[in-house]
C-alpha positions in Angstrom: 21.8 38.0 89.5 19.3 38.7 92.4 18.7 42.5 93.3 22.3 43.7 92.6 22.0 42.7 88.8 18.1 44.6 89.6 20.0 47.4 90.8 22.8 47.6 88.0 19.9 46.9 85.1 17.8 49.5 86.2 20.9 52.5 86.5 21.9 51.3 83.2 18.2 51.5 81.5 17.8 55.0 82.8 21.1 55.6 81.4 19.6 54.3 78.3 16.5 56.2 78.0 18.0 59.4 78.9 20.9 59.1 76.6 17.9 57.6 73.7 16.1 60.9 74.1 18.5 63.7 74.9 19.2 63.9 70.9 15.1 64.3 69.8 13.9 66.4 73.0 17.3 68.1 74.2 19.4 67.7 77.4 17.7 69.6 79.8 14.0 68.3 78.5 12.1 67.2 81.9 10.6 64.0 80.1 14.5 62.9 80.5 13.4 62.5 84.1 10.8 59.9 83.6 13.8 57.5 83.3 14.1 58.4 87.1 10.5 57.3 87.3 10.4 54.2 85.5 13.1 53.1 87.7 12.2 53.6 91.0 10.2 50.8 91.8 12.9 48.3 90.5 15.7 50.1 92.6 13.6 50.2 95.8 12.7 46.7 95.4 16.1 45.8 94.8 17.8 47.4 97.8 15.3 46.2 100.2 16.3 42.2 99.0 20.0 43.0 99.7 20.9 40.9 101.7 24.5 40.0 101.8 27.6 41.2 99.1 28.4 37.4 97.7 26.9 36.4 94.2 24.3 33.9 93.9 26.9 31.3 92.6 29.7 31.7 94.7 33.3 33.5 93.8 33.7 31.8 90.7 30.6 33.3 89.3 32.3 36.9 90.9 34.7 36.5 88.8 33.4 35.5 86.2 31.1 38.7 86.8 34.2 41.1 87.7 36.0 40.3 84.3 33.1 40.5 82.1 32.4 44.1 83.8 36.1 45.1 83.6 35.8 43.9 79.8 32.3 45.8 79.4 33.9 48.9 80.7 37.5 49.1 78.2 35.3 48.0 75.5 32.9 50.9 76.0 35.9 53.8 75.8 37.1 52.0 73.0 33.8 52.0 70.8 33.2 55.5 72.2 36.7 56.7 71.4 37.0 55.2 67.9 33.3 55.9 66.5 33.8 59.2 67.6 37.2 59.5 66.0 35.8 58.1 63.2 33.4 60.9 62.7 30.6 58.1 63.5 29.0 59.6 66.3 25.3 58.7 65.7 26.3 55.0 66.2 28.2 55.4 69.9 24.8 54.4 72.1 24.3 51.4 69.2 28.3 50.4 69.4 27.9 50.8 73.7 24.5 48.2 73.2 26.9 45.6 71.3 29.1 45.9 74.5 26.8 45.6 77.0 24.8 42.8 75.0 28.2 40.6 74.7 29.2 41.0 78.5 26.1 39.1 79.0 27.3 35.7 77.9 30.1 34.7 80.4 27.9 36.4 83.1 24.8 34.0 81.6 26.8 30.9 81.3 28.9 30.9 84.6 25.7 31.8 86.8 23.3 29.4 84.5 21.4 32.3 84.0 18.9 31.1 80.4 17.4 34.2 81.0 20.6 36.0 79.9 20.3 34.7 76.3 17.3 36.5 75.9 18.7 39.7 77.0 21.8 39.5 74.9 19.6 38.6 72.2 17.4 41.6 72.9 20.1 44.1 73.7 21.7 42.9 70.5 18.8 43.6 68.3 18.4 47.3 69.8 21.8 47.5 68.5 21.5 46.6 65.3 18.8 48.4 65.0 20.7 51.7 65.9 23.4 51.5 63.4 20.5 50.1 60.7 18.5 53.3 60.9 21.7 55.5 62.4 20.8 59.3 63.5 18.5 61.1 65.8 16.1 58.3 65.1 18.8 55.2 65.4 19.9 56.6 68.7 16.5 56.9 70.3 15.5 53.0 68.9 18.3 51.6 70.5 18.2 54.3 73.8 14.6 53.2 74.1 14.7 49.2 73.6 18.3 48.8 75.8 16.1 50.9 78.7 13.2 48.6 78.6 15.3 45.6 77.9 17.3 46.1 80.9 14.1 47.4 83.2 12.7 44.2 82.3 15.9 41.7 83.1 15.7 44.3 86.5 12.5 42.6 87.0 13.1 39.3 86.3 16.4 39.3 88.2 14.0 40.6 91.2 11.9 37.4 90.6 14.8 35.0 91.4 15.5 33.8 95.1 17.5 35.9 97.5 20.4 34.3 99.2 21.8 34.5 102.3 
């Protein structure tokens, strides 16, 4: 994924940690801003090895990428929408994991990426681990283990060649 999957990981596992704590320390808590923090360095990093728009991979790896985000994103408002229907709200950041976890394996397996295994495999477990323990406490394992799963796949996506 180069720096744009850096970029995207690291959004998404401030997303993570905010939406993790917000329950135990409230919503307008400043810790929520060390998400910002931890970060930083990966988004810098990534913007300055942008180097041109086309995926490592070519446009059938785009695609690939395109659908599996367009998939990610229906499959979100649908676990959000029924959970909360459901009266199941302190499992909608473990459901949201399951989503993001399983978009992972087309993008893995048409860029060749092994490292995405891991990453489903770790985004999974946070997930399972939310609706396991469910609550306050469910919410903040699986807010907590997607950020620093996704902060570290920034990382190692930062580690791969730039193209271009």
């Amino acid at each position: 994924m180069g720096p744009w999957g850096a970029l995207i990981f690291a959004i998404f596992a401030t997303a993570f940690f905010m939406a993790g704590l917000a329950p135990t320390v409230g919503p307008a808590s400043p810790i929520l801003l060390l998400g910002f923090v931890l970060a930083a360095p990966v988004v810098i990093r990534a913007i300055q090895r942008i180097v041109r728009p086309d995926p490592p991979g070519g446009i059938r790896t785009g695609r690939v990428i395109m659908w599996s985000t367009m998939a990610e994103a229906a499959a979100i408002l649908l676990v959000v929408n029924v959970f909360r229907n459901a009266g199941l709200a302190d499992v909608v950041l473990p459901g949201i994991a399951a989503v993001v976890s399983l978009h992972f394996i087309p993008i893995g397996l048409a860029a060749n990426l092994r490292r995405f295994q891991a990453l489903t495999i770790a985004m999974m477990a946070c997930a399972v681990a939310g609706f396991a323990i469910r609550g306050t406490t469910g919410t903040m394992v699986t807010g907590l283990g997607a950020a620093l799963t996704l902060w570290l796949g920034g990382i190692f996506a930062l580690q791969r060649p730039t193209y271009g």
